[in-house]
TORDREN-791062 format. One record per residue (C-alpha): x, y, z negated; residue in three letters. Coordinates in steps of 0.1 Angstrom, whole numbers, plus 5000, padded with zeros to 4 digits. Example, Ala and Ser with C-alpha at 12.3 -4.5 7.8 and 13.67 -1.06 7.14 Angstrom:
[[5123 4955 4922] ALA]
[[5137 4989 4929] SER]
//
This chain:
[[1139 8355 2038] UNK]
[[1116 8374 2017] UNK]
[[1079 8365 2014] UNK]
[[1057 8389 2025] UNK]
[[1032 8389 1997] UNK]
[[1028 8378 1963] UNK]
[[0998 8361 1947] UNK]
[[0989 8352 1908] UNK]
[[0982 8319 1900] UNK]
[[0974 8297 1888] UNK]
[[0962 8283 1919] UNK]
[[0952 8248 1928] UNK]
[[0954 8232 1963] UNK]
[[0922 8214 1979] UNK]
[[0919 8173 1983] UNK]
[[0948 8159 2003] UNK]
[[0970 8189 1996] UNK]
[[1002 8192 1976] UNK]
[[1018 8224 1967] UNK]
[[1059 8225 1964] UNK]
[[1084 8248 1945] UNK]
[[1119 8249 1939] UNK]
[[1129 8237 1971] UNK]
[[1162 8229 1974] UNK]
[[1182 8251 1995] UNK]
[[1220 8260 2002] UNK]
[[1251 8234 2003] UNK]
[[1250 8206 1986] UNK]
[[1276 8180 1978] UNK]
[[1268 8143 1970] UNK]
[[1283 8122 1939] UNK]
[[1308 8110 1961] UNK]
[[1324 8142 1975] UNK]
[[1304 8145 2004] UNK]
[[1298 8186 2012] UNK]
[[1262 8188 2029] UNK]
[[1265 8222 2044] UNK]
[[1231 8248 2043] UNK]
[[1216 8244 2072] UNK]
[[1198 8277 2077] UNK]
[[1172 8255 2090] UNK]
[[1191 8260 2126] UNK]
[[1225 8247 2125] UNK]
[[1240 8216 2118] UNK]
[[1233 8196 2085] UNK]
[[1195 8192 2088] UNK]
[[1182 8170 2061] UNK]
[[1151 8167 2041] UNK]
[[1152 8185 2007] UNK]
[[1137 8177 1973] UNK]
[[1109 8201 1958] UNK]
[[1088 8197 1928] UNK]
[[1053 8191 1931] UNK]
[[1034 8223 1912] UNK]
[[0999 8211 1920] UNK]
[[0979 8185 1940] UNK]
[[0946 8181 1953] UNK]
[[0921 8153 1940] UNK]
[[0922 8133 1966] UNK]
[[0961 8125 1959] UNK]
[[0972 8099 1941] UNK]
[[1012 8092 1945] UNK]
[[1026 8120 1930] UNK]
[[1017 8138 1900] UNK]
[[1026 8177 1886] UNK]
[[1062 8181 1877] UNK]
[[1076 8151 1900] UNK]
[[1101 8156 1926] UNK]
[[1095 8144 1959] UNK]
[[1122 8138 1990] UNK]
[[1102 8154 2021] UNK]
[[1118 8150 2058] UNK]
[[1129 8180 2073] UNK]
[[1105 8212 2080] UNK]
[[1077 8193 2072] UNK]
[[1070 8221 2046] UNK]
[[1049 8254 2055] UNK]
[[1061 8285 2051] UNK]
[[1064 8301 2014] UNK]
[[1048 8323 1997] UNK]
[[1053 8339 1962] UNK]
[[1034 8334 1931] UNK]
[[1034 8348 1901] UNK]
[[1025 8331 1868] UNK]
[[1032 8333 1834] UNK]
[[1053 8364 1842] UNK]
[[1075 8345 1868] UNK]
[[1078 8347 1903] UNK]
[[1087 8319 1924] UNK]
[[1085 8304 1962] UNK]
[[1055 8278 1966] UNK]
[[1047 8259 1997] UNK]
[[1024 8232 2010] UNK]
[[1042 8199 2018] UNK]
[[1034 8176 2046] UNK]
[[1017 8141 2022] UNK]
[[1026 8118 2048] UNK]
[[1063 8129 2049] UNK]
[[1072 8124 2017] UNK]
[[1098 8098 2017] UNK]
[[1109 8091 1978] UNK]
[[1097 8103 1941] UNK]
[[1119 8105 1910] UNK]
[[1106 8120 1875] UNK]
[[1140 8140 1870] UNK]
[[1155 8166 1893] UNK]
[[1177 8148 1921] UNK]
[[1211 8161 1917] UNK]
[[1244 8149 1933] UNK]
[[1230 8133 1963] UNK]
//
């Protein structure tokens, strides 16, 4: 789905906010063999996705820029596009208080 407007950042969210990109999207298959299938967000296979935190507001204090964080299903807003540095890429606000795990690397294989 395409965004229907681009903005230039950098931009920085307010207090208790935390901006998201990346957002992991598509099939996925765990370490074990395990095929996730994309969910389309209205099918089978829901599951929370991993994003990585581009910016948070002052008033947060468990994650940090360039973390990734596990957030349960659709409790992410709707993106938007920003550009920066000459790239464009999806960003999104996620939902704090359904952020269920945080790992320094990019989860991969889960």
């Amino acid at each position: 789905m395409a965004s229907l407007q681009c903005i230039k950042g950098p931009i920085r969210p307010l207090r208790g906010r935390i901006l998201v990109r990346n957002i992991q999207k598509g099939m996925q298959k765990t370490q074990g063999g395990i095929v996730l299938p994309d969910d389309n967000m209205t099918e089978r296979g829901i599951r929370p996705r991993w994003a990585k935190v581009y910016a948070v507001g002052s008033d947060i204090d468990y994650v940090s820029v360039g973390q990734w964080v596990l957030m349960e299903h659709g409790r992410w807003s709707e993106g938007f596009d920003l550009e920066e540095s000459g790239e464009v890429f999806d960003l999104r606000q996620a939902d704090g208080e359904s952020i269920l795990m945080v790992s320094d690397e990019e989860p991969t294989g889960y």
